[in-house]
N, C-alpha and C positions, 0 to 999 in steps of 0.2 A: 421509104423516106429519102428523099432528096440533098445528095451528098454536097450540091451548090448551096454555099449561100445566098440568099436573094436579098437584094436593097431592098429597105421599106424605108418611105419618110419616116412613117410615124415611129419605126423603131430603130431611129441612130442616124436620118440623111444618109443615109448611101455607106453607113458602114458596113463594111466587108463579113465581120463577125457578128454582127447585129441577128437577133431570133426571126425570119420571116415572119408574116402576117394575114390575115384574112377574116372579114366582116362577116359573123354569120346572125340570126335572129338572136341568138342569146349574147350580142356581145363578139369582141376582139379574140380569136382566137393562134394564141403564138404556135409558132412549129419549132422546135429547139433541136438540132442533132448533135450526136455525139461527139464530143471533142478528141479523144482518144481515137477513135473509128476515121475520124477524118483526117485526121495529123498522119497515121499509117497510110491512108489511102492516097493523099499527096505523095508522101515518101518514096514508093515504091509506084507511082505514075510511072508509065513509058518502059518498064520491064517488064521479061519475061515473068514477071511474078505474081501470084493469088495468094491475097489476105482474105483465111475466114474466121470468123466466130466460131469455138469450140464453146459452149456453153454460154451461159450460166444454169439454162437447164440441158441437160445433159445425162444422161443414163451413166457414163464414164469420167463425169468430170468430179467423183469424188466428193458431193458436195452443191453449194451453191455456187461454184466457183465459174469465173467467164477467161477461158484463154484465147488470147488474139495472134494466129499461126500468119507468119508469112510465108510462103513456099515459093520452091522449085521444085516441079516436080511432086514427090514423095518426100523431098529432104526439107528439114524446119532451117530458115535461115535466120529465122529471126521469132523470138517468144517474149509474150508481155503478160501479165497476170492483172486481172482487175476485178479486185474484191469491192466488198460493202454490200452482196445482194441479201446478205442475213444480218446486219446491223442492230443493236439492241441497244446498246447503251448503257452496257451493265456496271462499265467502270463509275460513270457518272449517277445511275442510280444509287448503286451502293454507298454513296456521298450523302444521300438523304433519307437513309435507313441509319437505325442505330445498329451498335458496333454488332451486336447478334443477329441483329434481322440481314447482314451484309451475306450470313451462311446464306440464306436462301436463293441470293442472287447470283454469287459468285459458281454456285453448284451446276447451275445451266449455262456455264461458258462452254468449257469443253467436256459436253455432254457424253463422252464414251472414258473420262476419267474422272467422274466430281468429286471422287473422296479424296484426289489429289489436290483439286482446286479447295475443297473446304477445310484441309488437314493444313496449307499452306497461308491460307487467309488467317489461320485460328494461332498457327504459328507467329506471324507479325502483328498482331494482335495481343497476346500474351508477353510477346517482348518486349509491347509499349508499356504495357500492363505491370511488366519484372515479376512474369508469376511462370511456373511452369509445371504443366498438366502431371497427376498422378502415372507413376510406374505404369499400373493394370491401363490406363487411358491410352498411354504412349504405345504399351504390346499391342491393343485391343487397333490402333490405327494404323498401325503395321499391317498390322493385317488386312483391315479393310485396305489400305492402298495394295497389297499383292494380287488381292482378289480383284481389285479392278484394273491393275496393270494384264493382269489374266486376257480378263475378261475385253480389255482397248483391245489386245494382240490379236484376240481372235476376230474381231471387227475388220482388222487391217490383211486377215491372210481370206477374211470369206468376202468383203470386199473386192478385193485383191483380183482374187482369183473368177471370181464373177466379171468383173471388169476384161477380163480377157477371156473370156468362155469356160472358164472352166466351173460351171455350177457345181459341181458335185462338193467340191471346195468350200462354196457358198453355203450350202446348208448343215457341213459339216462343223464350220466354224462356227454359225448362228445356233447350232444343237448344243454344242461345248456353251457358250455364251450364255444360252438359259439354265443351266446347270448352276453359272456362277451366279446371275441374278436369284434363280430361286434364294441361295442361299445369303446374299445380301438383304434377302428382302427380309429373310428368319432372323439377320443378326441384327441389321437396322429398321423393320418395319415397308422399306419401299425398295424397288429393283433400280429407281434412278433418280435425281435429284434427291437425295436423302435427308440434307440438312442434319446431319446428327453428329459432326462435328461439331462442337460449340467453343467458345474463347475457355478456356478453364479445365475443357477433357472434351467429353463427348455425351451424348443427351443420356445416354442410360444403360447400364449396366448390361452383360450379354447374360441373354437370354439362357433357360434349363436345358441339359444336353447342348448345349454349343459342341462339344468336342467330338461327341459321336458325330452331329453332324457335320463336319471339316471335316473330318479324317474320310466321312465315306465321299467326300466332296474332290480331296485329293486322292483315292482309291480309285474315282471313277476316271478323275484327270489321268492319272500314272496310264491308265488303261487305254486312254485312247489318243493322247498326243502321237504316241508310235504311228500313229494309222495317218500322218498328217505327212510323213517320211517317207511312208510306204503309197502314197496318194501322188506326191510331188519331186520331193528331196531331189531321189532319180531317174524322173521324169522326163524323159529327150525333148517333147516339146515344152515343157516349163521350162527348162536349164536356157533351152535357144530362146526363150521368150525375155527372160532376166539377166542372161549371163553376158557381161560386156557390156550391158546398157544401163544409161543411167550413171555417168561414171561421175563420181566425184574427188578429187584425191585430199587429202588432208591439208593442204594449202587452202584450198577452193574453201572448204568448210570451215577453216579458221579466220578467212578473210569474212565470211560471208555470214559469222557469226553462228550455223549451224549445232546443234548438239545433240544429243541423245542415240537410238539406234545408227541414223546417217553416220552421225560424229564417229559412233565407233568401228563402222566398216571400213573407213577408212584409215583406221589403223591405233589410234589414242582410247585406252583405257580411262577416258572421263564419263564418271558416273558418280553424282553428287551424292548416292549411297555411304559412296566407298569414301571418298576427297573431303568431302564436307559433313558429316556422318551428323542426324539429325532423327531424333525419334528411336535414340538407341541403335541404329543401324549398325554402331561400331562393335556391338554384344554380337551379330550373327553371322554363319558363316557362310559365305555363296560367292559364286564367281561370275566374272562380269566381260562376258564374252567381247571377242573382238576378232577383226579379219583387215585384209590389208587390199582388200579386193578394191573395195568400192564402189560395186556395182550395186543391181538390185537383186541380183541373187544373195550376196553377200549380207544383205539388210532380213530379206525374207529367213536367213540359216540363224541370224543374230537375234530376231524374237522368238523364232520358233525355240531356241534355247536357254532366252529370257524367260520365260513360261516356266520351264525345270526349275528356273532355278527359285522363281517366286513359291511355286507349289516347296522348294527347300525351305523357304522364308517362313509359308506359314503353318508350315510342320513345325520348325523352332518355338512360332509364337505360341502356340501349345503348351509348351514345357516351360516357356517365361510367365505365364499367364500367371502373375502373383496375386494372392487376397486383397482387398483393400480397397479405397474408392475410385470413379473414374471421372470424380469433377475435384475443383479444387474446394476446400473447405470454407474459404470466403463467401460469406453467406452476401456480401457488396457484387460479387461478379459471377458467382455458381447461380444460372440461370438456362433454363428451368429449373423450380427446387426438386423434390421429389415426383419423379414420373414411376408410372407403371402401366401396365397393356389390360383395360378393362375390354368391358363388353361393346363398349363404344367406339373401340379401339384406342390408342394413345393418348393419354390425360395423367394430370397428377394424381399422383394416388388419394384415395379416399382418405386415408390418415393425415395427411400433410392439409388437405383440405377441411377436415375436422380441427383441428390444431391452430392454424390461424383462422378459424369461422367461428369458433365457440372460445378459445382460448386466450389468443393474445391479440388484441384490433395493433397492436406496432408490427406484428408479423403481418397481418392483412397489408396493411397501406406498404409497406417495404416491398411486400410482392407485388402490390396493384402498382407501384414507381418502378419498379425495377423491371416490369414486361413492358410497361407502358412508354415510361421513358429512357429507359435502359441504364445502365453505366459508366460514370467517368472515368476518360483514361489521358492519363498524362501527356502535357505535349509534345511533340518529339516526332520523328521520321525514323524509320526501318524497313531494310529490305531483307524476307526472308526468300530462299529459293528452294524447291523439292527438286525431288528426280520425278517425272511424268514418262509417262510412255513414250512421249513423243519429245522429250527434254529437259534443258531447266526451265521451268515452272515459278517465276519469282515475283513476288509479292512487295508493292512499294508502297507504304502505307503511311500517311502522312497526320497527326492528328492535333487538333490546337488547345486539347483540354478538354473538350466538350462531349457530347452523349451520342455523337456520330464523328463519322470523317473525315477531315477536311480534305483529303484529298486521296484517291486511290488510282495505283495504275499498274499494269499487268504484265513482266516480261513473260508473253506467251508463245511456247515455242513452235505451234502450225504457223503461227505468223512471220516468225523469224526466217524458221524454215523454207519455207513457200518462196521467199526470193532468190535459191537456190535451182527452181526447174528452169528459167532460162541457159545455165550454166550445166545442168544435166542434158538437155532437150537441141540445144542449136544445133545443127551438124547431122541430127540422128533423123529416124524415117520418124510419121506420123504415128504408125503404131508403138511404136519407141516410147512416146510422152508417155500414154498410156502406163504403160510399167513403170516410167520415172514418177510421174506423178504419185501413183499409189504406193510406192517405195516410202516418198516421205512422210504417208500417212497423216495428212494434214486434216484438222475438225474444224469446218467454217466457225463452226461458232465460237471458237477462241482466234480466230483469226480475224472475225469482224464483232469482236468485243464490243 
């Protein structure tokens, strides 16, 4: 494509920026080029320099993500990010779902941690609400978020490490990863998108033998993260690959709004586990590593240890696992009512369906209003924040009384993050991005919400 603009009468008399043009059988066909791609390619006219396109498909670029390199050389002088190639619209959908149907959408933002995104939604949601999920609901989400912070980490080191040749890393981390989905799938019925957080607790009680099955889930973890030390840790070319590069220091990351692993290799013990304690977090005991490094070795030693300490997390929720229910009792916002796992697989149980079928037609119509049009929640605006794999995770919800949202929006931290590689990246070689990028472990798809 054609980096000149061309005058067209018909499109602008001779303006400079105007879309070229050309008459074919079917009609006027415009030619449009990139505005980005050509504002760089001005800039760096008449030097020694070469701007290319690193993605948006890309083998390495972590995603659907498109980097625009300027070079000298091997060295980056210059680094520009351009998202939107995964766009959804999920903040605006979930505007025209009611306040329950919003788990379903929000669960496919950042698709390697949803019980994050739907434990978060459900949390600002019940604030608007002034209700707050049963004990057993609170332990039981704990849990699922460790299992899934697990389960992000190992995406980030087989990732990771595939990105820079090191496959064996690759299939190591994705071996570990099905382990945890299998068992996601026993606690909530699906390996992803689960929707089984709901405003009130969560869809349904955990399943018979839950405990043997965790414990052998963290028996087999315990057993084989070591082998991830013994693969890497002190590995000559992994250390030269990460170590020094990618550097960010705690200035850089507080100016730039960064959190989570990044944030705390550079030195700041901020982890809204600990700081902002939400979902009981303040009941368990674990630590929250930290390093002064900054680099990307530094990040890689900090989830590899995050992992320890979630398998801590949900050894505790075991022992917290108290009797009782895991929705709230308001029969106005406990929706679905009773569920259980037939032969059909997940539906309400046959009793609750006898019950308002033959028994009471005001139970009927309450349930056929309450899936159909859902429930009122007071007007009012809240922001809740989690801790995510990848940071705070904060939920602004805004609502004006009515049976959906009036407005929702996402501090999502791939996206905040992400404007952080120019600042990792300038200066350093080409093969360099590589390791900074996958450091910060960014999921398009909470980044192009």
């Amino acid at each position: 494509m054609s980096t000149e603009p061309l005058a067209d009468p018909a499109a602008g008399l001779g303006d400079p920026y105007a879309a070229s043009s050309r008459e074919t059988t079917e009609g006027r066909v415009y030619t449009v080029t990139g505005g980005d791609w050509d504002e760089f390619i001005d800039e760096s006219a008449g030097e020694e320099r070469i701007v290319i396109n690193f993605g948006p498909q890309h083998p390495s670029a972590h995603g659907v993500l498109r980097l625009v390199f300027e070079l000298e050389g091997e060295t980056i002088v210059k680094a520009r990010s351009v998202i939107g190639y995964l766009h959804t619209g999920i903040e605006k959908n979930v505007e025209y779902r009611t306040w329950t149907q919003g788990v379903t959408f929000v669960t496919r933002m950042d698709y390697l941690a949803p019980l994050h995104n739907e434990t978060a939604y459900c949390m600002a949601v019940e604030k608007l609400l002034g209700v707050e999920a049963p004990p057993r609901a609170q332990t039981f989400r704990v849990m699922l978020m460790e299992l899934s912070r697990i389960a992000s980490h190992l995406v980030f080191l087989a990732t990771g490490a595939m990105e820079m040749g090191a496959t064996t890393g690759m299939t190591f981390g994705f071996r570990e990863r099905e382990e945890v989905l299998h068992l996601l799938e026993y606690l909530t019925g699906l390996r992803m998108n689960h929707a089984f957080v709901r405003p009130g607790g969560v869809a349904q009680d955990l399943p018979e033998g839950y405990r043997e099955k965790v414990l052998d889930f963290i028996k087999v973890m315990d057993s084989r993260l070591p082998s991830y030390d013994k693969l890497f840790t002190g590995q000559p070319i992994w250390k030269q690959r990460l170590k020094d590069v990618g550097y960010l220091p705690l200035d850089g990351c507080m100016q730039l709004g960064v959190t989570g692993p990044v944030l705390r290799s550079s030195g700041l013990a901020w982890d809204l586990r600990k700081v902002q304690p939400y979902c009981g977090y303040e009941n368990y005991e674990f630590e929250v590593p930290t390093s002064t490094e900054g680099d990307c070795y530094a990040r890689y030693l900090l989830r590899l240890e995050e992992m320890h300490q979630s398998l801590k997390i949900i050894r505790q929720c075991l022992d917290k696992m108290e009797p009782g229910p895991v929705m709230v009792s308001d029969a106005k916002i406990a929706w679905p009512a009773k569920l259980t796992i037939g032969p059909d697989g997940m539906g309400n149980s046959l009793e609750h369906v006898r019950k308002i079928m033959g028994q009471s037609m005001e139970s009927l119509i309450h349930h056929f209003k309450l899936v159909t049009e859902g429930f009122d929640v007071p007007p009012g605006q809240v922001y809740v924040p989690v801790e995510s794999p990848r940071g705070e995770l904060g939920y602004h919800l805004v609502s004006d009384g009515g049976t959906r949202p009036m407005r929702v929006h996402v501090r999502e931290p791939s996206f905040v993050n992400l404007q952080a590689l120019p600042a990792m990246v300038e200066g350093g070689l080409m093969a360099d991005a590589i390791a900074s990028l996958a450091s910060l472990d960014p999921v398009m798809g909470g980044v192009d919400r």
